[in-house]
C-alpha positions as CSV (number, residue, x, y, z in Angstrom):
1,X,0.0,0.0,0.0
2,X,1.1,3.3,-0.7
3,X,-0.8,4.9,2.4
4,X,-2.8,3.4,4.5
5,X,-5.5,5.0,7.3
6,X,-7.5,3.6,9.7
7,X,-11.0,4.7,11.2
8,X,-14.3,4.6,12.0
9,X,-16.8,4.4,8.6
10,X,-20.8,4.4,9.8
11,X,-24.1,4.0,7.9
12,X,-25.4,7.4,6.8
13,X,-29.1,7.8,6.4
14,X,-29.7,11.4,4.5
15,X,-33.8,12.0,4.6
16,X,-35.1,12.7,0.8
17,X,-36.7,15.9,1.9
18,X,-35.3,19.5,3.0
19,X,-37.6,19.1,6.5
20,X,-36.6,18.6,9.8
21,X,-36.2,14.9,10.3
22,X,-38.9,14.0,12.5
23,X,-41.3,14.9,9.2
24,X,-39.3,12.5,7.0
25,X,-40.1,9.5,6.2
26,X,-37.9,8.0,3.5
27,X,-34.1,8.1,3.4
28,X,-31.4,6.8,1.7
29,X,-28.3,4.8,2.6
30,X,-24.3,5.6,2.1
31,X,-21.4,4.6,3.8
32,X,-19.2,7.3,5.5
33,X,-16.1,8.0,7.5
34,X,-13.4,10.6,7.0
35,X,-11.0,7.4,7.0
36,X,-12.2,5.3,4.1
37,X,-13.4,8.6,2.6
38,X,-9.7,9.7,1.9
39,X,-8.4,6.2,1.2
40,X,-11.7,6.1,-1.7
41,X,-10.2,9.5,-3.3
42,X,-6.7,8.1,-3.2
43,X,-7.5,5.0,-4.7
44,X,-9.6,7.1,-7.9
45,X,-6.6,9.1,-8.2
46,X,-4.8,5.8,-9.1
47,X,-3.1,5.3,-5.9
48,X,-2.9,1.8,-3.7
49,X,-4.5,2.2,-0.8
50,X,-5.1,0.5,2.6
51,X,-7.8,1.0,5.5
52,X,-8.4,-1.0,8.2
53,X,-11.2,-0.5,11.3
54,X,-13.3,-2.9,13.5
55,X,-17.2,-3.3,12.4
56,X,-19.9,-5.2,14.3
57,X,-21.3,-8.3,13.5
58,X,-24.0,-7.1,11.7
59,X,-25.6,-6.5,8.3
60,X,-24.1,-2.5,8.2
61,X,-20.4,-3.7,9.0
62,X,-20.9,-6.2,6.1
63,X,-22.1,-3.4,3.9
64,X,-19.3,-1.0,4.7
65,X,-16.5,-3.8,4.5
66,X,-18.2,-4.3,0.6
67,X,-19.0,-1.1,-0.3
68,X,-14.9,0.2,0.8
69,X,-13.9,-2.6,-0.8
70,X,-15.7,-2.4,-3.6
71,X,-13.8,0.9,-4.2
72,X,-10.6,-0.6,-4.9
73,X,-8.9,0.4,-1.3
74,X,-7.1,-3.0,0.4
75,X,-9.6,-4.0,3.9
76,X,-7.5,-7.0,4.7
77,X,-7.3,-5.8,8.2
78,X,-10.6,-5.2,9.0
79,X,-11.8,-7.3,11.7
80,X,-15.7,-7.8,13.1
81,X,-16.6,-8.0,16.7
82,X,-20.2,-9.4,18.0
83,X,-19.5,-6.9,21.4
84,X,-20.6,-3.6,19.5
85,X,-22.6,-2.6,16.9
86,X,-22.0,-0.7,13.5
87,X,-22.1,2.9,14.1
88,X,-24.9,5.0,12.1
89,X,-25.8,8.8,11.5
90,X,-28.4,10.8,10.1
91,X,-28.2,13.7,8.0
92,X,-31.1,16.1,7.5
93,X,-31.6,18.8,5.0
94,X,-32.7,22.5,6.0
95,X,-33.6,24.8,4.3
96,X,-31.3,27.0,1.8
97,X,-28.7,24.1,1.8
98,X,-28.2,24.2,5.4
99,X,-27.2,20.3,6.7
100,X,-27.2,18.9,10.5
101,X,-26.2,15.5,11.2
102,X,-27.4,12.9,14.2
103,X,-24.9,10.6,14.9
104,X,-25.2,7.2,16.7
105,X,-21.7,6.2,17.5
106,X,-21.4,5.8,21.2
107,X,-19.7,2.4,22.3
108,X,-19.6,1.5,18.6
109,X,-17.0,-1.8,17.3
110,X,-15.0,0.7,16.1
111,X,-14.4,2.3,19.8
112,X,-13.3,-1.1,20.4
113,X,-9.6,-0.5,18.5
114,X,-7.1,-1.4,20.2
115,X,-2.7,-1.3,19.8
116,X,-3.4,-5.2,19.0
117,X,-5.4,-3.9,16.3
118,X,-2.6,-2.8,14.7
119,X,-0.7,-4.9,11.7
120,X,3.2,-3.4,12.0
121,X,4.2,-5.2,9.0
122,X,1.4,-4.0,7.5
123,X,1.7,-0.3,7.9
124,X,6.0,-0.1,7.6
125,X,5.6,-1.0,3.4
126,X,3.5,2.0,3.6
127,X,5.1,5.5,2.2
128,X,2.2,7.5,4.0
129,X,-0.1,7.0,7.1
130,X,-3.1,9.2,6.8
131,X,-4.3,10.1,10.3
132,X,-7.4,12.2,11.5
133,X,-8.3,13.6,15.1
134,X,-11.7,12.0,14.9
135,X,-10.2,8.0,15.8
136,X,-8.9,9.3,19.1
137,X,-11.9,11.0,20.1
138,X,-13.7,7.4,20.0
139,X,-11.9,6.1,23.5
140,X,-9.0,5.5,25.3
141,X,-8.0,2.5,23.1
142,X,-8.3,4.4,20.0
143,X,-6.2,7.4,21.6
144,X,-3.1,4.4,22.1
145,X,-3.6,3.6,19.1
146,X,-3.2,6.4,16.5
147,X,-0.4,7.4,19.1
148,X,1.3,3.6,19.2
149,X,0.4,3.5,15.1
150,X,2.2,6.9,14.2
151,X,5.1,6.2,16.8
152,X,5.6,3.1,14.4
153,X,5.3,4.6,11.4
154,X,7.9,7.7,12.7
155,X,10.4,4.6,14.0
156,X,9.8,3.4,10.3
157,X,10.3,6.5,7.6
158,X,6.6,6.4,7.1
159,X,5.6,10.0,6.3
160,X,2.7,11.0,8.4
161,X,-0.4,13.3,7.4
162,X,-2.3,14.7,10.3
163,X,-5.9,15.8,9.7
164,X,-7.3,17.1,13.3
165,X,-11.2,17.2,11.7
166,X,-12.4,17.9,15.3
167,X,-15.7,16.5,16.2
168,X,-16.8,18.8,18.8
169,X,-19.8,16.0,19.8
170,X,-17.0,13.5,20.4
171,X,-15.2,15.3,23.4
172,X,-14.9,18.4,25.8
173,X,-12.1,21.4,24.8
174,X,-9.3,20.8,26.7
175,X,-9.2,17.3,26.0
176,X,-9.3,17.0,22.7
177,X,-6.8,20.3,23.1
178,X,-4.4,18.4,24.4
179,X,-4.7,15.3,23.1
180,X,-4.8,16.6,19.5
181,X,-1.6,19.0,20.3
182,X,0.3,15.7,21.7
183,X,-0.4,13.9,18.0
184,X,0.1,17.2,16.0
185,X,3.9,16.7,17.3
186,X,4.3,13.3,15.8
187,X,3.0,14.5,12.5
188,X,5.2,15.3,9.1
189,X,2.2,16.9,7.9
190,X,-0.6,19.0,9.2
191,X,-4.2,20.1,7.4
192,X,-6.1,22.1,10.3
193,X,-9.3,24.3,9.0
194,X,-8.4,28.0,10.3
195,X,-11.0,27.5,13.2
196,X,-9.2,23.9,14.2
197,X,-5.8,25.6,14.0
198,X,-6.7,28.5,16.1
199,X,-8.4,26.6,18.8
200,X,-5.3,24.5,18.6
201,X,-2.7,26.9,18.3
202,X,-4.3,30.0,20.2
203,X,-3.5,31.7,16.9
204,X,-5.9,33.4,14.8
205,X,-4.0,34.2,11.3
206,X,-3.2,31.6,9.0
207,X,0.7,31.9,8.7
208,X,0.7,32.3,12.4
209,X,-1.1,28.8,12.5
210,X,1.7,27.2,10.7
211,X,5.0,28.7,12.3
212,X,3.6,27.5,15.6
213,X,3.0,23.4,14.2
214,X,6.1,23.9,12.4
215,X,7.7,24.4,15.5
216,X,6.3,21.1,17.1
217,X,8.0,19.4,14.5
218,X,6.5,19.3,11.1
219,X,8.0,19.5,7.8
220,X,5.0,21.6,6.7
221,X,1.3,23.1,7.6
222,X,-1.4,23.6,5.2
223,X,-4.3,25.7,6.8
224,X,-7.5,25.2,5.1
225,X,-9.1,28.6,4.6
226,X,-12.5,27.3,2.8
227,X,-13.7,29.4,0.1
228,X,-10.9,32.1,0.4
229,X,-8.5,28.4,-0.5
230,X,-5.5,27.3,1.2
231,X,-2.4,28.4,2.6
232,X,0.9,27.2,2.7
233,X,4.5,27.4,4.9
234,X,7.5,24.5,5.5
235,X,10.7,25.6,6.7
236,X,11.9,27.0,3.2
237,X,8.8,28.1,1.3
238,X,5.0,29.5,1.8
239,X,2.2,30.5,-0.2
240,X,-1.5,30.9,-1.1
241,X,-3.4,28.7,-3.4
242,X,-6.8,30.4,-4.3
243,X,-10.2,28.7,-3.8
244,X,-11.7,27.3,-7.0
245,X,-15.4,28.9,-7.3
246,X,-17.7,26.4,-7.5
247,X,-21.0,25.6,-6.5
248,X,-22.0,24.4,-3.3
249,X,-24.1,21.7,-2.7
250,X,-23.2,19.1,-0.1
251,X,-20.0,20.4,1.6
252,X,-20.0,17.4,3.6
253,X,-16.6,15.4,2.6
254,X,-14.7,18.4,1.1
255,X,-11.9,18.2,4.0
256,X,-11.2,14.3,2.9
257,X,-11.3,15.1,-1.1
258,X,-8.4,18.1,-0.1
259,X,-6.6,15.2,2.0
260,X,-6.8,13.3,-0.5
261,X,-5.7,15.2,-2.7
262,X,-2.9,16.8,-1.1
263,X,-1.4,13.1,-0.5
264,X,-1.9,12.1,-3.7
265,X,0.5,15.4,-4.8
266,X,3.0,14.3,-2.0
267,X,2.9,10.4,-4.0
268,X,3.9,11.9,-7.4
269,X,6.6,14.4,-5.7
270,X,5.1,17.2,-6.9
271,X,5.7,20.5,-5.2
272,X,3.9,21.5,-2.3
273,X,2.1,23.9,-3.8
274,X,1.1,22.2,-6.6
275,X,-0.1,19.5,-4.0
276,X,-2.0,22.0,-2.4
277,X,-3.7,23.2,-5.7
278,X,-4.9,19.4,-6.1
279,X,-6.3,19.2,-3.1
280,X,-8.7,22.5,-3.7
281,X,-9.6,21.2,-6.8
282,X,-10.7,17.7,-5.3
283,X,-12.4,19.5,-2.5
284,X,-14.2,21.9,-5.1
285,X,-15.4,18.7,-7.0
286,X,-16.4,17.0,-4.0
287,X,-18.6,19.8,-2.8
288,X,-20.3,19.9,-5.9
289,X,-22.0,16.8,-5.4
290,X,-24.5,15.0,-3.3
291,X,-22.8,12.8,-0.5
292,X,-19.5,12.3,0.7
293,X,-17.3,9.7,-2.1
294,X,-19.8,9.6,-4.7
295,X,-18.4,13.1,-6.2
296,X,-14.5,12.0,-5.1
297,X,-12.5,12.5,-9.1
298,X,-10.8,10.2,-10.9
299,X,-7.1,11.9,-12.2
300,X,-9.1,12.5,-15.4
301,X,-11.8,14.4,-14.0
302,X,-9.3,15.9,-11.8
303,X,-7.2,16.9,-14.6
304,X,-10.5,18.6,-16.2
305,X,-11.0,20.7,-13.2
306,X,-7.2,21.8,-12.9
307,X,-7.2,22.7,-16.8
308,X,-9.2,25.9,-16.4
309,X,-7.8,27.1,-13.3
310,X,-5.0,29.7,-13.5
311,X,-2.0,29.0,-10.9
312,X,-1.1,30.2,-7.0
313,X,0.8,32.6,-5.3
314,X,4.3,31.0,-4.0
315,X,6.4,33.2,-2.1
316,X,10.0,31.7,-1.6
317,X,11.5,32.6,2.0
């Protein structure tokens, strides 16, 4: 595998209707985790790809197992567990566009994830590990893990990519302050939103964001500024790459298509600002779309996308 990721994926239900969800009565079923989201986009984009997790015993853990699978992204290390159940959420659809989601995750299989869990062999033929800040948030055990799994893949010249995607339902401030802070410094790579990177950082400008993670340790920051795009910094270069305007209709997913994205520019050594343009245009696809992989680009369609976009603003230090 070329990266691999690991993660909780759940059942999402999305009602049919823009009405609050007590009024609807029909919905429809996807599978969806940040996770498997951004292995899905790497494995469109041509890459190989590996994502492993714990489901329950149950008919929704066999249909995420198939439908990842199905993909083209390597679940040879998923495992099922009769103890827990598969996780599920509900999305509902307001008015004007506006989206809430319900989710149903407590004590799920995949809070179950332990160290043991983990396949070392499996992850040290990897050239990335793609972590998020939404594994640790599901329990102790996951917390050991994603710290035990990157300590491995930092004793192993695995390059590490550091998504915090902070799930504000999952735990209290300080917590997930500190806990996030203690994996940001294990990182290579870091891809905070600017609200995530100042809670994080204390910090409320972008470049600011980035000289304090560089500090902790990383070779380089990119802070995701939404529609006003993305900026840049490692320890010899920084830079803006402008938002692609597109139109917005499901911005659930974008922040996986950008990781995904951005990897798949690290995989064909491109610069990092070209790996940052990628990612904007992947996150500008996705967002055009209803649901989280189903608008994830193959390079083709990728390629499309990048064609009519003019280039970004590097500034060498």
């Amino acid at each position: 595998m070329e990266v691999v990721t690991f993660g909780e994926s759940m059942v999402l239900f999305s009602g049919d209707q823009e009405l609050p969800l007590e009024y609807v009565h029909q919905f429809h079923k996807q599978m969806a985790g940040a996770e498997s989201n951004v292995a899905i986009g790497l494995a469109r984009l041509g890459h190989s790809t590996g994502w492993f997790s714990k489901l329950g015993q149950d008919a929704f853990g066999r249909y995420i197992l198939q439908s990842v699978r199905g993909q083209g992204v390597d679940t040879s290390r998923c495992t099922y567990t009769d103890a827990a159940p598969t996780a599920v959420f509900f999305k509902e659809r307001g008015r004007g566009g506006k989206t809430k989601v319900y989710y149903y995750r407590q004590g799920s299989a995949a809070s179950l994830m332990t160290n043991d869990d983990l396949d070392e062999s499996y992850l040290t033929q990897a050239k990335i590990l793609h972590v998020t800040g939404i594994t640790p948030a599901l329990s102790e055990s996951c917390f050991e893990l994603t710290k035990h799994a990157m300590d491995v893949a930092k004793r192993n010249q695995v390059s590490i990519v550091f998504d915090p995607n902070i799930r504000w339902k999952l735990w209290d401030r300080d917590t997930a302050k500190s806990r996030l802070l203690e994996l940001a410094a294990r990182a290579d790579y870091i891809l905070p939103g600017l609200d995530e990177g100042e809670f994080l950082t204390g910090r409320p400008r972008a470049k600011e964001i980035a000289e304090f993670f560089l500090k902790l340790g990383s070779k380089a920051v990119v802070v995701k500024l939404g529609k006003d795009g993305a900026y840049y910094q490692s320890l010899t270069e920084r830079g803006h790459v402008p938002a692609i305007p597109v139109q917005e209709i499901d911005p659930v997913g974008a922040g996986d298509g950008f990781a995904a994205g951005f990897i798949s520019g690290l995989l064909r050594n491109d610069s990092l600002a070209m790996s940052v343009t990628r990612a904007n245009a992947v996150g500008a696809i996705v967002v055009g779309v209803q649901g989280d992989t189903e608008g994830l680009p193959n390079e083709e369609e990728l390629q499309a996308m990048l064609s009519g976009q003019t280039g970004y603003q590097n500034v060498q230090r």
